[in-house]
C-alpha positions in Angstrom: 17.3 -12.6 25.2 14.5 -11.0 26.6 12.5 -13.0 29.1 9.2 -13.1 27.0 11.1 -15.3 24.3 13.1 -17.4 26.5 9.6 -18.0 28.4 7.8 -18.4 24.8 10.6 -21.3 23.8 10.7 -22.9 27.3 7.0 -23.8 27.1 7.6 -25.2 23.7 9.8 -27.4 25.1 7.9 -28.4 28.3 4.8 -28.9 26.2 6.6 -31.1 23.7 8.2 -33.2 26.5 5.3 -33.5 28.8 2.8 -34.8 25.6 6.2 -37.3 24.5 6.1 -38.4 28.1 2.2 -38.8 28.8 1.9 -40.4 25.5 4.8 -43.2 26.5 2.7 -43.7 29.3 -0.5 -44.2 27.9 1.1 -46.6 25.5 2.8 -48.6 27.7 -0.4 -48.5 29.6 -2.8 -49.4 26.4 0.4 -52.2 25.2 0.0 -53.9 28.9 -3.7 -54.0 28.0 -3.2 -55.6 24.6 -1.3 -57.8 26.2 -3.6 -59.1 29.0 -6.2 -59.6 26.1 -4.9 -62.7 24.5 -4.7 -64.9 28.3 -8.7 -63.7 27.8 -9.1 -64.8 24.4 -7.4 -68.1 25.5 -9.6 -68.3 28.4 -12.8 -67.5 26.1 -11.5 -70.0 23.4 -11.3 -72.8 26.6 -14.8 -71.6 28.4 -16.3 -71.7 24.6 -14.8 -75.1 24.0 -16.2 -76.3 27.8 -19.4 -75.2 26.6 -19.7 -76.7 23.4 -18.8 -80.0 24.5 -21.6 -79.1 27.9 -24.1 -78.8 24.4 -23.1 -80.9 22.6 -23.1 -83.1 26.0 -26.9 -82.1 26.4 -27.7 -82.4 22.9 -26.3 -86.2 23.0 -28.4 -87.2 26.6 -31.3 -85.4 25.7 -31.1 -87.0 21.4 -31.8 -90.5 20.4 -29.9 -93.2 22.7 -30.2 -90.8 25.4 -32.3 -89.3 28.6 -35.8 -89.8 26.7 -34.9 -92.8 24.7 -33.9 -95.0 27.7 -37.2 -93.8 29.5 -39.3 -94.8 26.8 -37.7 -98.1 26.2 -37.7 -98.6 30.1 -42.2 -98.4 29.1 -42.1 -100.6 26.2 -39.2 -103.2 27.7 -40.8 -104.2 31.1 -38.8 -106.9 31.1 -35.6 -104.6 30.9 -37.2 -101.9 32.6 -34.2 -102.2 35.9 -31.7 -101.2 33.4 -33.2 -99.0 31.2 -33.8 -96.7 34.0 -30.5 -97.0 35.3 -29.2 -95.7 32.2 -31.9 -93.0 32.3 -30.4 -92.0 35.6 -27.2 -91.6 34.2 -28.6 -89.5 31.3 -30.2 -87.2 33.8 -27.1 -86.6 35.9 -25.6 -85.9 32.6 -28.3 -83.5 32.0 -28.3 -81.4 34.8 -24.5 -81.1 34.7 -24.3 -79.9 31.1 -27.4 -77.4 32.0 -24.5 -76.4 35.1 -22.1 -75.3 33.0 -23.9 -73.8 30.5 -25.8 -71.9 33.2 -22.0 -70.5 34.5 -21.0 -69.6 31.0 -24.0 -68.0 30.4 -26.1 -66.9 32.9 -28.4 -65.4 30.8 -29.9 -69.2 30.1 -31.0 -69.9 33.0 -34.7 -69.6 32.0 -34.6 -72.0 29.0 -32.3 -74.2 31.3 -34.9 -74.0 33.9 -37.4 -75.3 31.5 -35.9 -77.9 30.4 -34.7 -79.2 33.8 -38.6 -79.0 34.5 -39.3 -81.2 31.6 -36.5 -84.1 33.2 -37.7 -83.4 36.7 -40.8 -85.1 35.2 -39.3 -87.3 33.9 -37.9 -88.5 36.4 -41.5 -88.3 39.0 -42.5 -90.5 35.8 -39.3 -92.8 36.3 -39.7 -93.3 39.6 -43.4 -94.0 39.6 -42.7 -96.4 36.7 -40.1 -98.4 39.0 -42.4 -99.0 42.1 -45.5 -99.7 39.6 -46.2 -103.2 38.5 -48.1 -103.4 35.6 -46.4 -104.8 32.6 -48.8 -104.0 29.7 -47.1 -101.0 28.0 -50.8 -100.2 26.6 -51.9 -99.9 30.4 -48.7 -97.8 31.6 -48.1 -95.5 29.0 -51.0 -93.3 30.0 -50.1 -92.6 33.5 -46.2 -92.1 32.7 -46.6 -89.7 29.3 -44.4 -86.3 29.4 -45.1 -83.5 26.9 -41.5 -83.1 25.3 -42.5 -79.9 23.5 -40.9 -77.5 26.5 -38.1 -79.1 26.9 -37.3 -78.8 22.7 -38.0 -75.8 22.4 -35.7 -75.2 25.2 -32.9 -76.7 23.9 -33.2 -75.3 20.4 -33.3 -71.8 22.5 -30.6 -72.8 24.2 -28.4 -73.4 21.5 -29.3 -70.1 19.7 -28.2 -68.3 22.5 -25.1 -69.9 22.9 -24.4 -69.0 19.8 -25.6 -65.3 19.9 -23.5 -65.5 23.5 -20.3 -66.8 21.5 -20.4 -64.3 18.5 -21.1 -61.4 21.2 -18.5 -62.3 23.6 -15.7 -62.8 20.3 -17.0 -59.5 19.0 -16.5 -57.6 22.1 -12.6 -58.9 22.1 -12.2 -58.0 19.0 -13.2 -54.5 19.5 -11.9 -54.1 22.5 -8.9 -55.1 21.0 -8.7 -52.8 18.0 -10.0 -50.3 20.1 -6.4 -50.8 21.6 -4.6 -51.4 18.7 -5.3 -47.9 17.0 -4.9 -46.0 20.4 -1.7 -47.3 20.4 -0.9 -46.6 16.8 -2.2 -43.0 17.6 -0.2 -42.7 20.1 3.0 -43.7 18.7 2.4 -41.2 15.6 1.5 -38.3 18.0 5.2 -39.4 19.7 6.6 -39.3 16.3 4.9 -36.1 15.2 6.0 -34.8 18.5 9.5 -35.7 18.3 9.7 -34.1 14.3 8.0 -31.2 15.6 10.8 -30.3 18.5 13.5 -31.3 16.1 12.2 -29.1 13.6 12.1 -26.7 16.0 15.2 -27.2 17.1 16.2 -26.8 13.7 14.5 -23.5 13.3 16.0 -22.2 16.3 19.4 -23.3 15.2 18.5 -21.2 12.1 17.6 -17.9 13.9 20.2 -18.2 16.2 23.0 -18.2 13.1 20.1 -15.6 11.7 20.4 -13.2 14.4 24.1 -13.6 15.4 25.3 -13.0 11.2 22.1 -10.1 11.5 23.9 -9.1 15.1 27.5 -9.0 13.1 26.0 -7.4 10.2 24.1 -4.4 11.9 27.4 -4.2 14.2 29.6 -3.6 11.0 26.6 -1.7 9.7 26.7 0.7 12.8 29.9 0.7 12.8 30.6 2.1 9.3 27.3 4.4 9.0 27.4 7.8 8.7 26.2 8.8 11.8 27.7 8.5 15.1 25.6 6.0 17.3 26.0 6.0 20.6 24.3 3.6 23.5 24.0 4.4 27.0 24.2 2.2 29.8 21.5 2.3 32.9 24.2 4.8 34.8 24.2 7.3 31.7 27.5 5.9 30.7 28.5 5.5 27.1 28.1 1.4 26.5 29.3 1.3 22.9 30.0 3.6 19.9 30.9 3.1 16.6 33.7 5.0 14.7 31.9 8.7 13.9 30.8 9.1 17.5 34.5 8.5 19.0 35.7 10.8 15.8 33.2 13.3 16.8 32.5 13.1 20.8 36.5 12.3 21.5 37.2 12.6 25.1 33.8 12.8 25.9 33.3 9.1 25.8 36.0 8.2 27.7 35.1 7.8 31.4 36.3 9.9 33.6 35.8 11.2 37.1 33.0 13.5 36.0 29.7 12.4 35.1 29.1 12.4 31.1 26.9 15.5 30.8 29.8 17.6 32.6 32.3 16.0 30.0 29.8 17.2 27.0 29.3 20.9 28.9 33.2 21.1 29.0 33.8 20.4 25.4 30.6 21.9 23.5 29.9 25.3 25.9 27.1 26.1 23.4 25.1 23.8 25.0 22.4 24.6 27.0 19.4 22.3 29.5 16.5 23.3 26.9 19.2 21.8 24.1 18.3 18.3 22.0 21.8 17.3 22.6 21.8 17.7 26.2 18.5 15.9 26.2 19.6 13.4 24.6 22.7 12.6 26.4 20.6 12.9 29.3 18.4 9.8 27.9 15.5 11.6 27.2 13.4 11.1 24.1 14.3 13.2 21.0 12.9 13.7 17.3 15.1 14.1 15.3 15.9 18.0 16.4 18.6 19.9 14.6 20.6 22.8 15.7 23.7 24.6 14.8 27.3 23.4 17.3 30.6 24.8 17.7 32.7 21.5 17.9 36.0 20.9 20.2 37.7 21.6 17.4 36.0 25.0 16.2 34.3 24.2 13.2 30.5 24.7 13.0 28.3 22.2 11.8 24.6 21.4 12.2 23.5 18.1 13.8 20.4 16.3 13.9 20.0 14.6 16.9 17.6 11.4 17.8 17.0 9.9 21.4 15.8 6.9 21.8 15.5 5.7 25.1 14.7 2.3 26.6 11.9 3.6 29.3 10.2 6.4 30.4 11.9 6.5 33.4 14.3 9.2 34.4 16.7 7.0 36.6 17.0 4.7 33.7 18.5 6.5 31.3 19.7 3.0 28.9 19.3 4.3 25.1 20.5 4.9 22.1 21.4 8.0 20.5 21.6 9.1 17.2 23.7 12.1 15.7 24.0 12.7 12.0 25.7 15.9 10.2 23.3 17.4 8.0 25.4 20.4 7.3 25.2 19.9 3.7 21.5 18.9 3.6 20.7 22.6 5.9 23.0 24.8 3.7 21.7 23.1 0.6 18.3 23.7 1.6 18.5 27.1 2.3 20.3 27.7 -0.9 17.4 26.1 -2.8 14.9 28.4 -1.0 17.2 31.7 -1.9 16.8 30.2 -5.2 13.2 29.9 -5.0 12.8 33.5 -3.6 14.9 34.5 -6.5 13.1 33.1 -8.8 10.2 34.1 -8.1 11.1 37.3 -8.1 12.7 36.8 -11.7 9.5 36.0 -12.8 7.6 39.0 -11.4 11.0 41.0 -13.4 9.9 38.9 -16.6 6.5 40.0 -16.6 6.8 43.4 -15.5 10.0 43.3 -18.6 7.7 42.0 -20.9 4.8 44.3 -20.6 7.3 47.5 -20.9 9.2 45.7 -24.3 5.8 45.4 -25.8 4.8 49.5 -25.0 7.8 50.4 -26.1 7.6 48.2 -29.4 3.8 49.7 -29.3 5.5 53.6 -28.6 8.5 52.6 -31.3 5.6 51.9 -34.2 4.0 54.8 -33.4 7.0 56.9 -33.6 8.2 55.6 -36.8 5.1 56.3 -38.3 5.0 59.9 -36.9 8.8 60.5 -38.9 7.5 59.3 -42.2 4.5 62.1 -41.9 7.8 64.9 -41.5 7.5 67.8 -39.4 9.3 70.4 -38.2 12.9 69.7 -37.3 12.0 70.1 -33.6 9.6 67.3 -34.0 11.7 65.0 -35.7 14.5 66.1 -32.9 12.1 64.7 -30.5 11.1 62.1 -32.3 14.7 60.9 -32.1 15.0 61.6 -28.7 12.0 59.9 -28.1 13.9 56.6 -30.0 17.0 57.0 -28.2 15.3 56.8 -24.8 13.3 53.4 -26.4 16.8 52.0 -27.1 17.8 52.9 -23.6 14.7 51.2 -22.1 15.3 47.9 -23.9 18.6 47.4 -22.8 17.7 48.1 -19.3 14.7 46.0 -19.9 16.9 43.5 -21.6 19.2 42.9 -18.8 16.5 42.9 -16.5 15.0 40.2 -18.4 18.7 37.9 -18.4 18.4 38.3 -15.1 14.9 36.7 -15.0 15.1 33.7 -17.1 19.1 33.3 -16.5 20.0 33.6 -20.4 17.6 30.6 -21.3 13.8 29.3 -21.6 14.1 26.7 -19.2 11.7 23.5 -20.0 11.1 19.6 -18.9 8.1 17.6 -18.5 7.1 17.3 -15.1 4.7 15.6 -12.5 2.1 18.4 -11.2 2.6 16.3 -7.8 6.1 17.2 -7.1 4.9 21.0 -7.2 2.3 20.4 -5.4 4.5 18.6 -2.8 6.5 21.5 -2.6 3.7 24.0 -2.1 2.3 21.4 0.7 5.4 21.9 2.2 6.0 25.9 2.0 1.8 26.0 3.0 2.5 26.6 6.9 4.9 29.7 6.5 2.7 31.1 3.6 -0.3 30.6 6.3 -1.3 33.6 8.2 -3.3 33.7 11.4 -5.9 31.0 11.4 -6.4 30.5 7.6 -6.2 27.6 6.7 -4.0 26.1 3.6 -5.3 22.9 2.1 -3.2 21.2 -1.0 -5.2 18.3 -2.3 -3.0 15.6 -3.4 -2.3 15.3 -8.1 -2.9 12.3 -9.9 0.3 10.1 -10.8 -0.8 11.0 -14.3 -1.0 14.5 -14.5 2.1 15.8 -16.1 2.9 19.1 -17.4 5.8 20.8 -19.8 7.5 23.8 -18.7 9.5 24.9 -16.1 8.1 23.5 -12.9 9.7 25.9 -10.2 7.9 29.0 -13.2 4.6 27.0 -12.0 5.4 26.9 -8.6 6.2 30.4 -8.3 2.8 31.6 -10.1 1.2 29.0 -7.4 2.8 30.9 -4.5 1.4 34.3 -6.0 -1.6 33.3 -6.1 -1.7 31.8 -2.7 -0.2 35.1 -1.4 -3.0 36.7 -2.8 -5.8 34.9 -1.6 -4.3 34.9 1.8 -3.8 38.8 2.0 -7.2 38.7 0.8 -8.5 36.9 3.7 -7.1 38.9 5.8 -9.1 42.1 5.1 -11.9 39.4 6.6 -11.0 38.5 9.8 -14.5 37.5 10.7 -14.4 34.7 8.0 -12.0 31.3 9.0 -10.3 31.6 5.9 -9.8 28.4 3.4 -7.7 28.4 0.9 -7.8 25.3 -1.5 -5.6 24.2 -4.1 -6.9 21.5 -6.6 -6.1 19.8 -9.9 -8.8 18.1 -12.6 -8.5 16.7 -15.9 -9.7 19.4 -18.5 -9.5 19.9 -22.2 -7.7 23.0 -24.3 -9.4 25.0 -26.1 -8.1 23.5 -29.7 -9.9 19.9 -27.9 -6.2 18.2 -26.3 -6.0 16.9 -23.5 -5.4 19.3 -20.3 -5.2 19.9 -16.7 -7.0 22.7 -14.7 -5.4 23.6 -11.3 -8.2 25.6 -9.5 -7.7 27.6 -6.2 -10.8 29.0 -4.2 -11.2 30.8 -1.3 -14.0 32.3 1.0 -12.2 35.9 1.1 -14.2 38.8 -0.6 -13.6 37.7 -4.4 -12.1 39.6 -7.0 -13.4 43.5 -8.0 -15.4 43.7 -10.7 -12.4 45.4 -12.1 -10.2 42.6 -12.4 -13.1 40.3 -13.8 -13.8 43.0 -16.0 -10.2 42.9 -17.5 -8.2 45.4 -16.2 -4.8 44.9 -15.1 -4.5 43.8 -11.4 -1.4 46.6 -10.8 -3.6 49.2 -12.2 -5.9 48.8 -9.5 -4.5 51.0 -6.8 -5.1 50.0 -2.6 -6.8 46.4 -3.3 -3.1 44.6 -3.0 -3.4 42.5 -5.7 0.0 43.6 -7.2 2.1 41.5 -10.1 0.8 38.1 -8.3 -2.1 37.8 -11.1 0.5 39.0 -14.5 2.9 36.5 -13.3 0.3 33.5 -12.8 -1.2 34.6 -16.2 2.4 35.0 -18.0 3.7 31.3 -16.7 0.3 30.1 -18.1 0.7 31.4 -21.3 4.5 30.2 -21.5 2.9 26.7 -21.2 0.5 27.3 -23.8 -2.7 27.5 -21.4 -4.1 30.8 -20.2 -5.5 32.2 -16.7 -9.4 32.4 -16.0 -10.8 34.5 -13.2 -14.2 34.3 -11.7 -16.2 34.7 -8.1 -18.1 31.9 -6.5 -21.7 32.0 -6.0 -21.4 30.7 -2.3 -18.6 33.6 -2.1 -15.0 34.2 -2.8 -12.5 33.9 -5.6 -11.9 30.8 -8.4 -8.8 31.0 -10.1 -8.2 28.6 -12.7 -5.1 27.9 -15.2 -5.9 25.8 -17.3 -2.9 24.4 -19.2 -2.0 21.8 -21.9 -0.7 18.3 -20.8 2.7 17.5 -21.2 3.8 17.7 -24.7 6.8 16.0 -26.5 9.9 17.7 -25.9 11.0 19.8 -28.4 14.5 20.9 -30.0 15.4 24.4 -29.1 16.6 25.3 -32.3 14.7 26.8 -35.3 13.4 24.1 -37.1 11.1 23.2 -40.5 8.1 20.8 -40.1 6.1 19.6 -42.9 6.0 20.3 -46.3 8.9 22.8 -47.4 6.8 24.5 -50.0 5.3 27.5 -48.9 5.3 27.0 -45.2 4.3 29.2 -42.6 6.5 30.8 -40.8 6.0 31.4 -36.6 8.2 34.0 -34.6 8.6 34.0 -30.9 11.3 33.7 -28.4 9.9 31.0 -26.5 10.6 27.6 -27.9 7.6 25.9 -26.1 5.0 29.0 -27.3 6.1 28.1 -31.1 5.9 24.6 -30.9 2.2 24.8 -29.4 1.8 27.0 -32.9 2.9 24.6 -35.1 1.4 21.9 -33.7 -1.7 22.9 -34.5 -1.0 24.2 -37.8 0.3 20.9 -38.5 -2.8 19.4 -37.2 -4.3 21.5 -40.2 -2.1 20.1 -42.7 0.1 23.2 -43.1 4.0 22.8 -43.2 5.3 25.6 -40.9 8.8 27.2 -39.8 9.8 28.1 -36.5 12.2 31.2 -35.8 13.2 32.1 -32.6 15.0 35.4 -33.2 13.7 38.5 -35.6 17.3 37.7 -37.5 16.3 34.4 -38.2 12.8 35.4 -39.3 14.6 37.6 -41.3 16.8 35.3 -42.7 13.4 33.7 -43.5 11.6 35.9 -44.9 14.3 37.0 -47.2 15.1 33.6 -49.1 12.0 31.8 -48.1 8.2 32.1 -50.3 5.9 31.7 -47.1 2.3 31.3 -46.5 1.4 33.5 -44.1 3.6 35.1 -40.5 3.0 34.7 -36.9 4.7 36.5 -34.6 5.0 37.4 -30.7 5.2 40.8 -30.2 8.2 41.4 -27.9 11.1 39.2 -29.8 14.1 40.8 -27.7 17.6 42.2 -29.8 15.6 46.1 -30.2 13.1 44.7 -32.9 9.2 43.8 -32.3 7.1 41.2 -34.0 5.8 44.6 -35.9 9.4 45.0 -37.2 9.1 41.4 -38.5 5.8 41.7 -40.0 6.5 44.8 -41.5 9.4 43.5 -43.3 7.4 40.3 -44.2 4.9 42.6 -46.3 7.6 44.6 -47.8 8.8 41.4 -49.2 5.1 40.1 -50.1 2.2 42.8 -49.9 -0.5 40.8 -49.5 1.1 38.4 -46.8 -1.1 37.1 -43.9 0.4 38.3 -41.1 -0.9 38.7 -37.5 0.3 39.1 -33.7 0.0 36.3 -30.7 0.9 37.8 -27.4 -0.4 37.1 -24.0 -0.2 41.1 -23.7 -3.1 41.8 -26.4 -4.2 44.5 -24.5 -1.5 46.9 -24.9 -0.6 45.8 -28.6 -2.6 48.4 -30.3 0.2 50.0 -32.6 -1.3 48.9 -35.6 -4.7 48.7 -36.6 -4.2 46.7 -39.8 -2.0 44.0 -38.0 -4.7 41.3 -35.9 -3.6 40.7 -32.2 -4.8 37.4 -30.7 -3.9 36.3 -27.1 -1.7 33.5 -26.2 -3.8 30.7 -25.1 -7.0 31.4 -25.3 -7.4 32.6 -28.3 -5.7 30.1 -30.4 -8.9 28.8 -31.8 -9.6 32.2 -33.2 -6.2 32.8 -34.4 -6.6 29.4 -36.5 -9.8 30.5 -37.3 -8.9 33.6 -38.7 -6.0 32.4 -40.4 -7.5 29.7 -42.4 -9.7 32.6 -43.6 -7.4 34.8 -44.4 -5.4 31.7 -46.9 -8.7 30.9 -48.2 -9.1 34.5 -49.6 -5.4 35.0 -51.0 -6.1 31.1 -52.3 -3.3 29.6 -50.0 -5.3 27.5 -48.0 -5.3 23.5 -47.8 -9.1 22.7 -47.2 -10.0 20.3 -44.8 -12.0 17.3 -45.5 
């Protein structure tokens, strides 16, 4: 137990004890007191009773028959004057030793006593002149012998008031002083009881903790014992103390003491291991964090270990600790497996854009040469014409491989929280830095959520980082910022959407680029496919890529992209009203659904092929309202293929494009080309025109 704790309990006990014992004291002190009180109760019961009776003594010699009677009967009586004024004698003893004893049992009298003693000091002058004096006419001696009795009656009426007041005081100071005593003593005891609960409550507690920390002692021992990692813990020496199971399975012999000192044991059996080397560190009882590195074990195998030291002090001759080694073999090799994936997925998207922007030429190039064979020629044309076709075929398969490289055979979709990519791009941030520039991920809201395929997102996010970082660094003047953001926004048909802006303070885009032109078309600025692939994962998510400079200097770019939507079925599928739906072509199950969710929005029952076979299909046995179609659809055929066949069926058919490559669909004049994205509002704009003329159109109300 360390000594803080043992001290911290200790004075809990010594405090309880030492109150317990001062309090017995005091009440043994405070009961003696109690006790003494009732002798002095007894004694002021007896002194009260004493001076009643020397009152009521007082009262009686001073009242009628008594001190003043006998004198005055000794004036009218001469005849019985000897014994009247014997009598009066008497009462005047009497007087003066009832004043004595009221004057000892309360001195405070002694003023009103001394009054009244006057009055019978007269009395007595009178007396004695009245005994030597021989007159006998009580007319004659009255005169000379009178005595004012006023003083000495108002004195004794004093007196008895104050006795009283004297009484009731003295009876009410017992009394307090008694309960005074009383509830000490009943404080006391509860502070002893208190006391005692207290310490056997904490006794109790401490019983508690003790079985607390021995099961929590037995459970972490079993838990140590059966974790994963090998825990060792070093003694003061630098001695192994204890170990659990996956340290003796991995450490062996090293553990084991021996004549050698451990860090020669651990040279001897892993000679890997150098002085600058976390494990050596840590065996040394030095402090390490968590460090990995790659070891050849005793028994030849290579894993990598993650190593923690903990020791108990900073001192280097105490070298007490604990140390933890875990394998994280699987974790390492799985983590650099993800990032190969990552590299190589990112470079799959660059191959899809770069394959989709040649599949749409070509489908462009195939148009045009189709329409050049119907206008006939010379045999040498048409032999070039076909040439010109066969090389076509020869691109798309290349293209097409290239392309099931990219996207592994599938569209690959989920909904998504924007924070886990941007968790991930926070983490990558310090090896896409360069130089002093600095990286700065602001954190998503829990609720932003996206649909597509996240690690598509992140790679377009990585271009575009790459981009504005190269771009700083044609600046080295500036102390580049890059900053990567997310804010609610709104799609352009009104839904609810998320705008992931990134800014920098490099030199901002050409005018170029802003302009329109394709980033890889704009030779020596560096740009390359990181722009087409951020603008082709936008449009795959049914938001498009906006480009702009800041007025305080450098670049803005901003996707802004749909929130997450319901996820859909993969396979072609009817929505709506069967009659006379509309029909929507593309390859990319998310790209159709955004389609027909709008359309369906509009009131318009729609059908969604993901092949040109299907739409074929479609078209074929199937009276539709109008077409939509992407224009690279894959399998040799392009949306014009689909749309052409649609108006061979039906002439006067609606039909137009939707492409996030509107740029380079010019093959046909007739056919409208709208851009994914961004220009879905005028593609349901323009087809709600188009249905109004041909009189296929549900109006609105």
């Amino acid at each position: 137990m360390p000594f803080s704790q043992f001290l911290g309990k200790s004075i809990v006990w010594i405090a309880g004890a030492l109150w317990i014992l001062v309090s017995v004291v005091w009440l043994t002190v405070t009961s003696l007191q109690v006790r003494d009180i009732l002798p002095q109760e007894t004694a002021l019961r007896q002194t009260l009773l004493t001076a009643d009776e020397a009152l009521i003594e007082l009262n009686n010699q001073l009242g009628f028959g008594g001190f003043i009677h006998n004198f005055k009967n000794a004036v009218l009586r001469p005849a019985e004057k000897q014994s009247y004024l014997e009598a009066f004698q008497q009462n005047a003893l009497a007087i003066r030793r009832s004043s004595q004893q009221l004057l000892t049992y309360c001195p405070d009298l002694g003023l009103q006593i001394g009054a009244l003693l006057s009055t019978v000091q007269e009395y007595e002058d009178k007396a004695e002149f009245l005994a030597q004096t021989q007159l006998t006419g009580p007319l004659e001696i009255d005169p000379l012998v009178r005595v004012s009795d006023d003083n000495a009656i108002e004195a004794l009426l004093d007196i008895v008031h104050q006795s009283q007041v004297a009484t009731i005081q003295h009876a009410a100071e017992l009394d307090q002083r008694k309960t005074r005593l009383y509830g000490l003593s009943a404080l006391l005891l509860f502070g002893i009881i208190v006391t005692a609960l207290g310490l056997y409550a904490y006794a109790l507690l401490i019983v508690q903790r003790n079985r607390a920390n021995t099961e929590a002692i037995r459970l972490s021992a079993e838990t140590v014992e059966g974790m994963n990692a090998a825990i060792l813990r070093l003694d003061t020496d630098g001695e192994i103390e204890a170990s659990n199971k996956n340290a003796r399975k991995l450490f062996g012999d090293i553990l084991e003491p021996g004549s050698e000192p451990l860090i020669t044991r651990l040279m001897h059996s892993f000679p890997s291991v150098r002085s600058e080397d976390p494990l050596f560190r840590a065996f040394l009882g030095m402090s390490v964090d968590n460090e990995v590195g790659l070891y050849t074990l005793p028994d030849g195998s290579q894993r990598y270990l993650r190593i923690l030291g903990m020791p108990r002090s900073n001192d280097l001759e105490d070298r007490k600790g604990v140390i933890e080694v875990s394998d994280v073999t699987e974790k390492v090799v799985a983590d650099t497996l993800k990032e190969q994936n990552r590299n190589v997925l990112v470079l799959g998207q660059m191959a899809r854009g770069i394959v989709h922007d040649v599949r749409n030429i070509n489908a462009t190039m195939r148009f045009t040469l189709m329409a050049l064979a119907k206008r006939g020629g010379s045999e040498d044309a048409q032999g070039l014409i076909e040439n010109a076709n066969a090389a076509l075929s020869a691109s798309d398969q290349l293209t097409t491989r290239l392309l099931d490289f990219a996207t592994a055979g599938q569209e690959e979709m989920s909904t998504y929280p924007l924070s886990k990519v941007f968790d991930t791009l926070r983490s990558m941030s310090c090896g896409l830095s360069l130089g002093d520039t600095a990286i700065v991920i602001e954190p998503a809201s829990d609720t932003a959520c996206l649909s597509g395929n996240p690690d598509a997102l992140l790679a377009a996010l990585i271009n575009l980082v790459v981009n504005a970082r190269n771009a700083l660094s044609k600046v080295p003047e500036v102390q580049g910022e890059i900053r990567v953001s997310v804010v609610p926004g709104e799609t352009v048909i009104g839904h609810q959407g998320w705008k992931i802006c990134l800014v920098d303070n490099g030199p901002g885009f050409p005018d170029a680029i802003l302009a329109g032109a394709q980033p890889g078309r704009i030779k020596g600025e560096g740009y390359g496919l990181g722009l087409s692939i951020a603008r082709s994962v936008a449009a795959d998510m049914g938001g498009y890529m906006d480009l702009s400079n800041r007025p305080e200097g450098g670049a803005r770019v901003v996707l802004e992209l749909p929130a997450a939507l319901a996820d859909p079925d993969h396979d072609a599928e009817e929505t709506g009203d069967s009659a006379a739906p509309i029909l929507v072509v593309d390859d990319s199950h998310t790209s159709a659904w955004l389609v027909t969710r709008e359309l369906k929005a509009l009131g318009y029952p729609t059908l969604i092929a993901l092949t040109p076979q299907e739409a074929l299909t479609v078209i074929r046995g199937t009276a539709l309202r109008a077409v939509i179609s992407d224009l690279d659809l894959r399998d040799h055929m392009s949306g014009y293929d689909v749309l052409a066949a649609a108006q061979t069926v039906t002439a006067s058919l609606p039909v137009m494009l939707f492409t996030r490559t509107p740029e380079l669909a010019k093959g046909h004049p007739e056919v409208p080309v709208f851009g994914k994205g961004k220009d879905m509002k005028i593609l349901l704009t323009h087809l709600q025109a188009e249905l109004e003329k041909s009189g296929n159109a549900i109006l609105q109300e």
